[in-house]
C-alpha positions in Angstrom: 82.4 123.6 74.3 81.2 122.4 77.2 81.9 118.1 77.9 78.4 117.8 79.1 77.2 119.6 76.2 79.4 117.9 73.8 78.3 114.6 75.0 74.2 115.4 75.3 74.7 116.4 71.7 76.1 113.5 70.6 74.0 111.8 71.8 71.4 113.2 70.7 71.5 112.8 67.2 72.9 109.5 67.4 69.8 108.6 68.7 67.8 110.3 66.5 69.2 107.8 63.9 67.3 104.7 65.2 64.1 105.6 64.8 65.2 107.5 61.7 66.7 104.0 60.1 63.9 101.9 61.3 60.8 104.5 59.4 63.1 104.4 56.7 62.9 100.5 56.8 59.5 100.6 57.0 58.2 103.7 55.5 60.3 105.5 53.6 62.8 108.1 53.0 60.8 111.8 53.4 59.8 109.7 56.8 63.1 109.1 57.8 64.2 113.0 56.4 61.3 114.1 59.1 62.4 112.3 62.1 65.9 113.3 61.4 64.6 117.1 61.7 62.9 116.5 64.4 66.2 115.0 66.4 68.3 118.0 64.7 65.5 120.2 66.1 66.3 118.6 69.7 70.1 119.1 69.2 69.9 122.6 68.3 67.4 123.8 71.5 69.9 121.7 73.2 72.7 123.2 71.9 71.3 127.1 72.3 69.9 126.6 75.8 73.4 125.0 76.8 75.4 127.4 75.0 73.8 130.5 76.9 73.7 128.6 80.2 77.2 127.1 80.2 78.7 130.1 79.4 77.9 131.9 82.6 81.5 131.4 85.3 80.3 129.6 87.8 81.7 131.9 90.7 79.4 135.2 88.6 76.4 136.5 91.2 73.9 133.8 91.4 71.2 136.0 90.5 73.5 136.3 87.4 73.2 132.6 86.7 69.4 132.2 86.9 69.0 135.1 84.7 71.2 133.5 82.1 68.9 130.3 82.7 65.5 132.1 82.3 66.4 134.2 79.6 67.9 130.8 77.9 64.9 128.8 77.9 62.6 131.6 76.7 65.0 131.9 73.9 64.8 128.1 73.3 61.5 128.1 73.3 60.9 130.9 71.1 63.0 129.4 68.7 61.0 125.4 69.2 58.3 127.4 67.8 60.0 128.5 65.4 61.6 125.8 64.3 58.3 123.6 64.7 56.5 126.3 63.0 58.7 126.1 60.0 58.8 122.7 59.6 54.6 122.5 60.0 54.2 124.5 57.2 57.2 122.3 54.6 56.3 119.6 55.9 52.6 119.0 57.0 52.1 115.7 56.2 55.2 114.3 58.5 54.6 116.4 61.3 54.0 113.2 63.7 57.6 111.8 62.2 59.7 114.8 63.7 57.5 114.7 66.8 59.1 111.3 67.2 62.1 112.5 65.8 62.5 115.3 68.9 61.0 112.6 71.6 64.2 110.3 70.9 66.4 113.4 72.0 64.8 113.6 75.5 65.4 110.6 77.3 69.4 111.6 76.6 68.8 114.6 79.5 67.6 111.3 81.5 71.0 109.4 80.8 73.0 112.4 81.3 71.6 112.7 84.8 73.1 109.8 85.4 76.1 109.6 83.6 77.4 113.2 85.3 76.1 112.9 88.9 
């Protein structure tokens, strides 16, 4: 794999366990179990879109490349509705908890912009 993609990641769900230990702390565990989700959610569309996308050889036709990269985030976002669908109907009630679960996954793209300039 990929050391960008290992590392976004890792990151990733490590820091999807913040907010996951501190509604635990103050909720309780199905709220923590949500945001979790949601954070695993963020890993895996992270994880499929990256997959696809690093995969393509850098020296293929460029026309190549962005093919790989549009048909990569159609496929991730067929399967964020999915996976958001699924979960909306288990889990209706702690909808807003994987919400916030998925939001703590994007500001790793953020830190990876800088970390790999």
């Amino acid at each position: 794999m990929n050391r960008l993609l290992f590392w976004l990641i890792r990151w990733q769900v490590l820091i999807t366990l913040l907010p996951a230990s501190m509604v635990w702390l103050w909720q309780d565990q199905q709220a923590a179990l949500a945001v979790l989700a949601g954070g695993m959610i963020g890993a895996a569309l992270t994880f499929q879109a990256g997959y696809r996308l690093l995969g393509q050889n850098a020296s293929d036709n460029p026309r190549a490349v962005l093919n790989a990269l549009y048909k990569g985030e159609a496929r991730k976002f067929m399967l964020a509705v999915v996976l958001f669908g699924l979960v909306a109907a288990l889990w209706p009630s702690r909808f807003l908890q994987v919400i916030v679960g998925y939001a703590a996954t994007i500001p790793v793209f953020w830190l990876a912009m800088l970390r790999f300039r």
